[in-house]
MMTF fields as JSON, N, C-alpha, C and O atoms, coordinates in Angstrom:
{
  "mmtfVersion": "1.0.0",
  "mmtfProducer": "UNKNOWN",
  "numBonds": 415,
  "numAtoms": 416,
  "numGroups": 104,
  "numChains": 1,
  "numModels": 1,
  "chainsPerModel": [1],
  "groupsPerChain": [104],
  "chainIdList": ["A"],
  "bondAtomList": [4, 2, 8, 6, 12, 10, 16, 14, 20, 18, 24, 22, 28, 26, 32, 30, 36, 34, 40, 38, 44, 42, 48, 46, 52, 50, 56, 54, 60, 58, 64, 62, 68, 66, 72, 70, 76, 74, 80, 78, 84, 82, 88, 86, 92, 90, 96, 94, 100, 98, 104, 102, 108, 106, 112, 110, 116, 114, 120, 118, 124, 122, 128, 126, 132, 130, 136, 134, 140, 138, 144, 142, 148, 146, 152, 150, 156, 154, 160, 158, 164, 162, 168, 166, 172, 170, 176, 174, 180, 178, 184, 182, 188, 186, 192, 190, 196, 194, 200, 198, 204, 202, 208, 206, 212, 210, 216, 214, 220, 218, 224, 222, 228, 226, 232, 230, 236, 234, 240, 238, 244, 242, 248, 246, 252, 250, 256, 254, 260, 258, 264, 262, 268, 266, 272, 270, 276, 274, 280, 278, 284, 282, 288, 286, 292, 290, 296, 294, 300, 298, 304, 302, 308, 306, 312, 310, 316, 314, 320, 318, 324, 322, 328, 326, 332, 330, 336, 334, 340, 338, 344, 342, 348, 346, 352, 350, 356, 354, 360, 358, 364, 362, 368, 366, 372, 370, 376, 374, 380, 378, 384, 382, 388, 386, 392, 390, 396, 394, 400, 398, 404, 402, 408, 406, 412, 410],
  "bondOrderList": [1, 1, 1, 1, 1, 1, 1, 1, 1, 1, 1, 1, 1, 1, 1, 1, 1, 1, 1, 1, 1, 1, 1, 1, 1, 1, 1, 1, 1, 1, 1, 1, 1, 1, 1, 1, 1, 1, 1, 1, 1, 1, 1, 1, 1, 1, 1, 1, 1, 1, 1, 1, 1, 1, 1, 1, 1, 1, 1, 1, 1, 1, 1, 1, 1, 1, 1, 1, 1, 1, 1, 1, 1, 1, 1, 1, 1, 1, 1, 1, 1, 1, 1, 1, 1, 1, 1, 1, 1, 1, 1, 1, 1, 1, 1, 1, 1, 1, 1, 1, 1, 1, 1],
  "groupList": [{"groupName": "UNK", "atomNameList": ["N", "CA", "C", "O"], "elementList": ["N", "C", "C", "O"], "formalChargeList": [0, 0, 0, 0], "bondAtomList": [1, 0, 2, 1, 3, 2], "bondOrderList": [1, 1, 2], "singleLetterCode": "X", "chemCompType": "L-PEPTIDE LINKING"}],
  "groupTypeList": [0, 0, 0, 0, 0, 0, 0, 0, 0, 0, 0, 0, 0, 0, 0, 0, 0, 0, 0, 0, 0, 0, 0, 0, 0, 0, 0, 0, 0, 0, 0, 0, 0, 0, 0, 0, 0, 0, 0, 0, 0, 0, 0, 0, 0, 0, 0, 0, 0, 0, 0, 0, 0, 0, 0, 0, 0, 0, 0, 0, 0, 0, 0, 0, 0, 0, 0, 0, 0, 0, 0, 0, 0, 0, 0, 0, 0, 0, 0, 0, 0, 0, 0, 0, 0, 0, 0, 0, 0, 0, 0, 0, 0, 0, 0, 0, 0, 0, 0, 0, 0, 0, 0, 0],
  "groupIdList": [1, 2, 3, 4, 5, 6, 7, 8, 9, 10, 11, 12, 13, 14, 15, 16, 17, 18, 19, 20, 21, 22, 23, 24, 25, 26, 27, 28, 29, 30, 31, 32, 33, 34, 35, 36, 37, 38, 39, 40, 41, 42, 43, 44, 45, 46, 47, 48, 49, 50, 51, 52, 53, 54, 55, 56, 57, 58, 59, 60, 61, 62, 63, 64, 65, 66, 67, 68, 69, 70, 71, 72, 73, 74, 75, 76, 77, 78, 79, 80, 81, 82, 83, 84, 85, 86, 87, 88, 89, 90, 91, 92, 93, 94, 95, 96, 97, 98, 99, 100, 101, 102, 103, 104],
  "secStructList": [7, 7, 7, 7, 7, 7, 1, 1, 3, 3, 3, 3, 3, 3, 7, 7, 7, 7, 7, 7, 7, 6, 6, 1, 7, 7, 7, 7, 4, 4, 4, 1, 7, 7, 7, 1, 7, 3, 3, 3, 3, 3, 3, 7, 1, 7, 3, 3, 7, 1, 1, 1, 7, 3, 3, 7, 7, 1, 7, 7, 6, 6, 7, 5, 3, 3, 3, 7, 6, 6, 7, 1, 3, 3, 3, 3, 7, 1, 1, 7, 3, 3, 3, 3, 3, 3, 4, 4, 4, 3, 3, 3, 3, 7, 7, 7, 6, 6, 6, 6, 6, 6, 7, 7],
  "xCoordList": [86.373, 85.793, 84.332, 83.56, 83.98, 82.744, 81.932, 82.592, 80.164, 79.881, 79.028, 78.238, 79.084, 77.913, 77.115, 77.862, 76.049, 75.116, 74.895, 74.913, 74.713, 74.596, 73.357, 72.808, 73.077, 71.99, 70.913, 71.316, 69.66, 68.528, 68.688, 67.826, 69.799, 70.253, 70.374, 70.983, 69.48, 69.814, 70.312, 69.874, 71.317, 71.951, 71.369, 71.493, 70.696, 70.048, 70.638, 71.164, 70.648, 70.765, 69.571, 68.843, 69.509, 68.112, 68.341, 69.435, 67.024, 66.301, 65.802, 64.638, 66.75, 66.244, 65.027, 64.978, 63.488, 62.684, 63.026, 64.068, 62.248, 62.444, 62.049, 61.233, 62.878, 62.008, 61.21, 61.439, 60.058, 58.733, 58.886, 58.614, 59.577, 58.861, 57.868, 57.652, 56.813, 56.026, 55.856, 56.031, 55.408, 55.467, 56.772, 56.961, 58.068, 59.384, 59.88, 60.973, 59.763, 60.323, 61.102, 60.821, 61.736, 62.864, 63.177, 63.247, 63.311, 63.307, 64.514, 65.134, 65.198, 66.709, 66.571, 65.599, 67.772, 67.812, 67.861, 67.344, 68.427, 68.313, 66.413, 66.022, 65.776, 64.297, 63.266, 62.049, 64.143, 63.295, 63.832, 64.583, 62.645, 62.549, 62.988, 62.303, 64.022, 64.66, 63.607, 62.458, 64.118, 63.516, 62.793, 63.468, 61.544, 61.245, 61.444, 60.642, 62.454, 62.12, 63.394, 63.781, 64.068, 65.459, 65.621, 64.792, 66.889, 67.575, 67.963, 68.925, 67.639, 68.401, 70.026, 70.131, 71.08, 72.268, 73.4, 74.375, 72.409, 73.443, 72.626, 72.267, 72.482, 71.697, 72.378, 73.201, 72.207, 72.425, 71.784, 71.084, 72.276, 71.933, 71.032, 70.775, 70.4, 68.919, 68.9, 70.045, 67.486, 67.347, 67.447, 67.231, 67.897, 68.511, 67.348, 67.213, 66.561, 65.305, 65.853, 67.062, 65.198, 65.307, 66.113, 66.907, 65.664, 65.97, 67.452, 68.198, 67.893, 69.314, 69.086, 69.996, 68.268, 67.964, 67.977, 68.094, 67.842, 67.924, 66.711, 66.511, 66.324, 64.753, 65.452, 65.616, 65.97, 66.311, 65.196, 64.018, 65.806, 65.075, 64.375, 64.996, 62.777, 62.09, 62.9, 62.76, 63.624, 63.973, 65.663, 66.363, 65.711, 67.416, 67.964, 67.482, 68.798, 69.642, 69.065, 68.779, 68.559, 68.318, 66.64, 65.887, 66.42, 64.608, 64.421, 65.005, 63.428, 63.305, 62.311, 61.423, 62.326, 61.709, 61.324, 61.699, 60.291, 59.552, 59.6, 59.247, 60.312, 60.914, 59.9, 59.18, 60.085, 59.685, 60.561, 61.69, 60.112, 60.422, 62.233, 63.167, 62.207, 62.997, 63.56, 64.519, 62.988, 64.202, 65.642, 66.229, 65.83, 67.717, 68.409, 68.15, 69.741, 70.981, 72.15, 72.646, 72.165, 72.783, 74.247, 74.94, 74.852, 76.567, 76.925, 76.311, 78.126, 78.944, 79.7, 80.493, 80.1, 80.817, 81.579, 80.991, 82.803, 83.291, 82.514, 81.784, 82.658, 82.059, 80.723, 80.451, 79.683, 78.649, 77.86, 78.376, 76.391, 75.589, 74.749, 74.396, 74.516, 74.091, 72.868, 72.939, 71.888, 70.803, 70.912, 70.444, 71.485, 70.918, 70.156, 69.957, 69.348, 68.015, 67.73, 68.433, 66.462, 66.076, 65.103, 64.441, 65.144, 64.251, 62.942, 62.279, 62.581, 61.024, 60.949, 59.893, 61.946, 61.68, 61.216, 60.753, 61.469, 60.824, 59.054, 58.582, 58.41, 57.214, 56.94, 56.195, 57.549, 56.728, 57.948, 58.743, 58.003, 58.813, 57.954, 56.806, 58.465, 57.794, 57.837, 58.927, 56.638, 56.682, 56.243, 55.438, 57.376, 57.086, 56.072, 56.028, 55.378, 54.417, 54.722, 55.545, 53.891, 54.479, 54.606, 54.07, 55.756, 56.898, 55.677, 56.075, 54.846, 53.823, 53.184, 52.929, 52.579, 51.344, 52.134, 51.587, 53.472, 54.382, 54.282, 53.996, 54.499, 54.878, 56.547, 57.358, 56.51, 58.467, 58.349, 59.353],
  "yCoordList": [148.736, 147.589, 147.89, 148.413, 147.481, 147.801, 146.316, 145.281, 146.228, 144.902, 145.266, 146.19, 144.557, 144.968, 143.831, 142.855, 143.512, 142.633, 142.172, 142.912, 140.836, 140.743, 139.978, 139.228, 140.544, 139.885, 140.312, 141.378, 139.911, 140.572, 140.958, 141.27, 140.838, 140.953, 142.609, 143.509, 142.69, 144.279, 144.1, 143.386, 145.013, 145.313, 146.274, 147.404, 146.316, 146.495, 146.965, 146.031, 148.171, 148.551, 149.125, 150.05, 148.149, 147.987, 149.541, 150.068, 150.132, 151.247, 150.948, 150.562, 151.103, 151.292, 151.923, 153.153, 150.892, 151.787, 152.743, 152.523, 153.896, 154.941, 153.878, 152.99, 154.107, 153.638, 154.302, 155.455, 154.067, 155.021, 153.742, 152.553, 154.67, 154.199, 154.415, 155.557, 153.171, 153.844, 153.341, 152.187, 154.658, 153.845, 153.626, 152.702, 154.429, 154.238, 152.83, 153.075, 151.713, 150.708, 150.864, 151.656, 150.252, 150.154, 148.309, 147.273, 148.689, 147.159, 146.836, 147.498, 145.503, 145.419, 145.068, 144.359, 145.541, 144.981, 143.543, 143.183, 142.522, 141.586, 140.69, 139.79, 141.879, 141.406, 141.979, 141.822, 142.681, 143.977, 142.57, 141.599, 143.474, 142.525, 143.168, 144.118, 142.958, 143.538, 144.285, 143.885, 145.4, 145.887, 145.551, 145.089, 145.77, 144.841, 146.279, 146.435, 147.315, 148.371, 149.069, 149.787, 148.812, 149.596, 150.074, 149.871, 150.871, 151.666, 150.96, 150.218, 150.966, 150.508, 151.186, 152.275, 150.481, 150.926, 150.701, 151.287, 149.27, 148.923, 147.593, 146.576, 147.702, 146.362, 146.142, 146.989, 145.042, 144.058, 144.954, 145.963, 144.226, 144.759, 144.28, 144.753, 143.259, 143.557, 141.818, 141.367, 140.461, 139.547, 139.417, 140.332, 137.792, 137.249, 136.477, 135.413, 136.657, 136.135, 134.62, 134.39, 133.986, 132.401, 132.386, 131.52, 134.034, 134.234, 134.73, 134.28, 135.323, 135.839, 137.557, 138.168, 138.149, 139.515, 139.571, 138.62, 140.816, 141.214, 142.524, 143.59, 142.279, 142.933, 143.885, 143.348, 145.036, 146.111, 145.819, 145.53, 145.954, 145.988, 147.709, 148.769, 147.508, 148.142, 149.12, 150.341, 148.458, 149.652, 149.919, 149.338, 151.499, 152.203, 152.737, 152.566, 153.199, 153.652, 154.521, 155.541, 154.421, 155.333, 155.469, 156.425, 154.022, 153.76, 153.498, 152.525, 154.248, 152.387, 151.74, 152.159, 150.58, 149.356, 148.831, 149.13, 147.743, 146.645, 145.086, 144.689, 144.4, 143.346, 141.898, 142.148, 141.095, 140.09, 139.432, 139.025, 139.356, 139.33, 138.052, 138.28, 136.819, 136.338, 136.369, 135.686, 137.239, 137.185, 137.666, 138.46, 137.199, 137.224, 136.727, 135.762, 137.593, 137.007, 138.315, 139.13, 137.877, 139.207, 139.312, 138.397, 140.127, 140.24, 141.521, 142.588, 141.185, 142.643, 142.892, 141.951, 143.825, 144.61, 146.174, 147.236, 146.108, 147.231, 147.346, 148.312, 146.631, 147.091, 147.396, 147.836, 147.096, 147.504, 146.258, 145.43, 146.037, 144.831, 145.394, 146.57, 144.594, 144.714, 143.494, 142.485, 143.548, 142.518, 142.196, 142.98, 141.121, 140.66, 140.065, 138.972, 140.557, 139.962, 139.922, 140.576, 139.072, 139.111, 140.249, 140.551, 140.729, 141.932, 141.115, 141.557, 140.138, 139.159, 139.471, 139.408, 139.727, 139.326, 140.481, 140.519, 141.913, 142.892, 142.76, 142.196, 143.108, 143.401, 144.707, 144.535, 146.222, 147.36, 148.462, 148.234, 149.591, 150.64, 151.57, 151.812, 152.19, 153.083, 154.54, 154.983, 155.357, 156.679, 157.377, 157.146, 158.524, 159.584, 160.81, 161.421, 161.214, 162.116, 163.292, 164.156, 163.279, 164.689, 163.935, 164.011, 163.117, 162.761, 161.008, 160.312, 160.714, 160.077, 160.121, 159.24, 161.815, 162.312, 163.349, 164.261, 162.982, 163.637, 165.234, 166.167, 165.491, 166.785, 166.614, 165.694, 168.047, 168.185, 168.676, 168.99],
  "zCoordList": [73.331, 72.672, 72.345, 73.149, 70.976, 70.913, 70.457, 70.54, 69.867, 69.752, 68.811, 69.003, 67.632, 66.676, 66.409, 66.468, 66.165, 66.372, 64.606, 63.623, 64.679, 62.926, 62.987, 63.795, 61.6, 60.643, 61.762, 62.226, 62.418, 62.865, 64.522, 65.344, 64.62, 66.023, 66.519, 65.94, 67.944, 68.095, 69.816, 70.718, 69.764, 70.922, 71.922, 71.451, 73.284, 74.06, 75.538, 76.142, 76.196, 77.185, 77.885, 77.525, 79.296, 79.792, 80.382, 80.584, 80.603, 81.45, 82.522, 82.628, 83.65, 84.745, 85.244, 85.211, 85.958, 86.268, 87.306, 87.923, 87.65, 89.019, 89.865, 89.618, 91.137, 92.664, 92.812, 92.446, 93.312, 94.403, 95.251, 95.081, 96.485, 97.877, 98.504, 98.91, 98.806, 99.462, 100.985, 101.376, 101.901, 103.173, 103.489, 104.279, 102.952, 103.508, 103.195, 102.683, 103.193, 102.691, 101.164, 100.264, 101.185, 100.643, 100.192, 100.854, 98.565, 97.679, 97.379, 96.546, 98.151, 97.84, 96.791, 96.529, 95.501, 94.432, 94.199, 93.141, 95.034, 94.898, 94.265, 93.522, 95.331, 95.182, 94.147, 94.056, 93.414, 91.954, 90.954, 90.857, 90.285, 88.377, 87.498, 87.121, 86.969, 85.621, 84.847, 84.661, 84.421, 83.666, 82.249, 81.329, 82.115, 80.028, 79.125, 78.205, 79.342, 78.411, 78.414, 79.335, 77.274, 76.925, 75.694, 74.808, 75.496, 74.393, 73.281, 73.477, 72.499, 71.348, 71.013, 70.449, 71.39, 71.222, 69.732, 69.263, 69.333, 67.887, 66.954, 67.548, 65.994, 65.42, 64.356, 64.01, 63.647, 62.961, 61.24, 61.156, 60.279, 59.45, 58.735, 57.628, 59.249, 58.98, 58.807, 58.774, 58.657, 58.686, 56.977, 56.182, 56.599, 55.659, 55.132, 55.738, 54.295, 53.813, 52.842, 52.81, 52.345, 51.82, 50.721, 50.355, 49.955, 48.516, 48.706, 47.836, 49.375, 49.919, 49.956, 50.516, 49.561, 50.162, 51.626, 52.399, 51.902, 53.103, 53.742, 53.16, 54.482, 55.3, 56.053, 57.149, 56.073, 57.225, 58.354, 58.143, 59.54, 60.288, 60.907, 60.832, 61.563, 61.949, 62.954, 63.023, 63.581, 65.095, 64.243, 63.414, 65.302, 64.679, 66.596, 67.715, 66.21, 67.242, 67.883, 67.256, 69.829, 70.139, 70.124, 70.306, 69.813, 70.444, 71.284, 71.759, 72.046, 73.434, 73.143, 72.399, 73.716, 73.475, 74.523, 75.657, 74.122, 75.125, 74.306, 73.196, 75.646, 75.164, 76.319, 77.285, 75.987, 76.783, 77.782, 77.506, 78.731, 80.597, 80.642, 81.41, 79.588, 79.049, 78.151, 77.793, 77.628, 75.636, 75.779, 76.514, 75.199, 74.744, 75.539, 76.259, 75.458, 76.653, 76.552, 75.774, 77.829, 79.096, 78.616, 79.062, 77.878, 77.575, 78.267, 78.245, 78.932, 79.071, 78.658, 78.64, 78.164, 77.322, 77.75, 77.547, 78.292, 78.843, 80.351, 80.573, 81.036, 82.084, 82.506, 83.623, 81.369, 80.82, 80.46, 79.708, 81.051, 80.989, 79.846, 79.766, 79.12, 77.864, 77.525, 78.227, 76.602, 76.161, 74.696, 73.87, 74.345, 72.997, 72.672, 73.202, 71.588, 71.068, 70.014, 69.243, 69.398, 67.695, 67.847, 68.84, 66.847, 66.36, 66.744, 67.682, 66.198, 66.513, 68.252, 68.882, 68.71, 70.298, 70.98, 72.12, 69.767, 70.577, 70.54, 69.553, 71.258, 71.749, 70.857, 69.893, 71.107, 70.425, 70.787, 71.699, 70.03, 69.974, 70.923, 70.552, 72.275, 72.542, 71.972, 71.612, 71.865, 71.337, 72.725, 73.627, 72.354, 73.271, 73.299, 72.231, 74.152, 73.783, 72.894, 73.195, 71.584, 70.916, 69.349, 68.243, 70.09, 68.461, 68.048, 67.114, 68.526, 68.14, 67.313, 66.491, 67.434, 66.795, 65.689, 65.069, 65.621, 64.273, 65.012, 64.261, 66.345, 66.775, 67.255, 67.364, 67.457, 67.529, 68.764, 69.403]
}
């Protein structure tokens, strides 16, 4: 089963941060904060303007992102927890060192 997201909608699989323990303690998941920064897995084909054109959206398959601490809503899909959201709801595309400054 797959899920494709329409019109400005992008489909989202959160990124787990790393643990650092420090001092040996240990954070039950129950007591960690969801992550604000995931993959872009599938989007929508772009938002539906007044005139009936259509705006492609900014992010593609295979970005990660920074999203806000509440935006969207939590679907699973295959076994698989998933985030849907409006393109407006992302925050910023992260760039990786290198492919920023247009290096390979």
């Amino acid at each position: 089963m797959s899920l494709r997201p329409l019109h400005d909608r992008v489909l989202i699989k959160r990124i787990e941060e790393q643990e650092t323990v420090k001092g040996g303690i240990i954070i039950p998941d129950t007591a960690k904060e969801k992550s604000q920064e995931g993959e872009v897995v599938a989007f929508g084909a772009g938002k539906v303007l007044e005139n009936g054109s259509i705006l492609p959206l900014a992010v593609k398959e295979g970005d990660r992102i920074l999203f806000g601490k509440y935006s969207g809503n939590e679907v699973r899909v295959a076994e698989q927890d998933y985030l849907i959201l409006r393109e407006d709801e992302i925050i910023g595309i992260l760039a990786e060192t290198g492919k920023a400054a247009g290096k390979k």
